[in-house]
C-alpha angles and dihedrals in degrees: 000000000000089000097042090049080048095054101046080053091058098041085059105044087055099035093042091078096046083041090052097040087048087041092051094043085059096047122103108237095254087059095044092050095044120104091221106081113223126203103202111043124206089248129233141148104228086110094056082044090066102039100047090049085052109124119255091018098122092047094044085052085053100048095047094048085047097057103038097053088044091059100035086047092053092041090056096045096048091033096060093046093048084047091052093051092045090037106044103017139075112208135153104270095026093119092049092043086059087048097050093048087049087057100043085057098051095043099101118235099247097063086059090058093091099037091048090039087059096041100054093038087059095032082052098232102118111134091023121126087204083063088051095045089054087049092054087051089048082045101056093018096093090045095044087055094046098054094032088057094049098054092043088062088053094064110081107256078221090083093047095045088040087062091049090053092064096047112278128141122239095247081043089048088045091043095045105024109028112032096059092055085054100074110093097057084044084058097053101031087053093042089049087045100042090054091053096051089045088055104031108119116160099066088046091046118039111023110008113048130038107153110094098215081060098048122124129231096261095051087039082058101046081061101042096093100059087047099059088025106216099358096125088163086068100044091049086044090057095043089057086048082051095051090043102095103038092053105060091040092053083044093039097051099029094118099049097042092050085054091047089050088048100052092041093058090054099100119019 
């Protein structure tokens, strides 16, 4: 009972703020400026309204999902060949490569904003979303491969040397064998990553990009209030907008990513 009881608190505490955002998009003006809360609004859409009719929303959108899905597509691609070769194979620096993946995992963010900040000023890439792209693939690369790794070595290695047996290549065996075991922890590693470039803020913001056509959702959102002033409701309108996505893919593939994770985690 105690746990349960624990839990529910819990539950509250990190569902009260999204419960609140999606409660004051919905609230007329006068409800959202009284001093008395209310819990249930008298619901209308003037607040979407206006955030959908912002200028530059539709672009910002663009540029976010761009850039998210560009950097999630190259991880996955670079992360499951590095996975097969620390998975399947045995070669001189393997145990130092694993390491430094763990590493690069565990370094937080913050500590990359300088380093990132020199490379694309000299590489002359500063204010380009394809530089920001490259950041988010830097970003979700060293979790893709761990989990990637971990679920290859779930898979027995038979059906791989079974298709060697009957004349296929390694990269044939890893194309027709391998990959489409693999999609399940695909699955699982995009949508994670995706969720961390779609909400990534401090690189967009602060270092990265400065032209406001290029600009992602997140950075778009810091800046909302002083644009409407004191609409809350439409920047809590735009926030939800904002959440939308994420949310029913995450609802809609649950199952499947929790299965991803879970085999994944199988083997280290």
């Amino acid at each position: 009972m105690t746990k349960r009881l624990l839990a529910l608190i819990v539950f509250a505490v990190s569902v009260f703020p999204v419960y609140w955002m999606v409660l004051t998009a919905f609230k007329p003006t006068k409800e959202i400026q009284s001093a008395t809360p209310t819990f249930w609004p008298s619901f209308t859409f003037e607040h979407f309204v206006t955030a959908v009719s912002a200028a530059g929303f539709w672009s910002f959108w663009r540029n976010s999902l761009m850039v998210a899905v560009g950097g999630v597509l190259l991880s996955l691609v670079v992360a499951s060949l590095a996975a097969f070769a620390v998975a399947r194979m045995r070669w001189r620096g393997r145990k130092a490569f694993i390491l430094m993946v763990f590493v690069a995992q565990m370094t937080p963010w913050e500590a990359l904003l300088i380093p990132m900040y020199v490379i694309a000023r000299d590489t002359d890439m500063l204010d380009k979303l394809s530089m920001l792209t490259l950041i988010y693939f830097m970003i979700t690369l060293p979790f893709t491969i761990v989990t990637l790794r971990g679920f290859i070595e779930a898979i027995p290695v038979e059906l791989e040397e079974a298709a060697l047996v009957d004349g296929a290549s390694r990269a044939t065996a890893f194309r027709k064998v391998l990959f489409p075991l693999l999609a399940p922890g695909l699955l699982s590693t995009s949508l994670f990553g995706f969720i961390t470039a779609w909400n990534e803020f401090a690189f967009a913001n602060l270092l990265i990009i400065k032209d406001l056509d290029d600009r992602t959702l997140p950075v778009w959102l810091s800046s909302f209030s002083s644009t409407f002033g004191t609409d809350w409701g439409a920047t809590m309108a735009a926030a939800t907008l904002f959440m939308l996505p994420v949310l029913v893919i995450f609802l809609v593939l649950q199952g499947r990513v929790t299965a991803g994770i879970t085999a994944g985690a199988v083997k280290g």
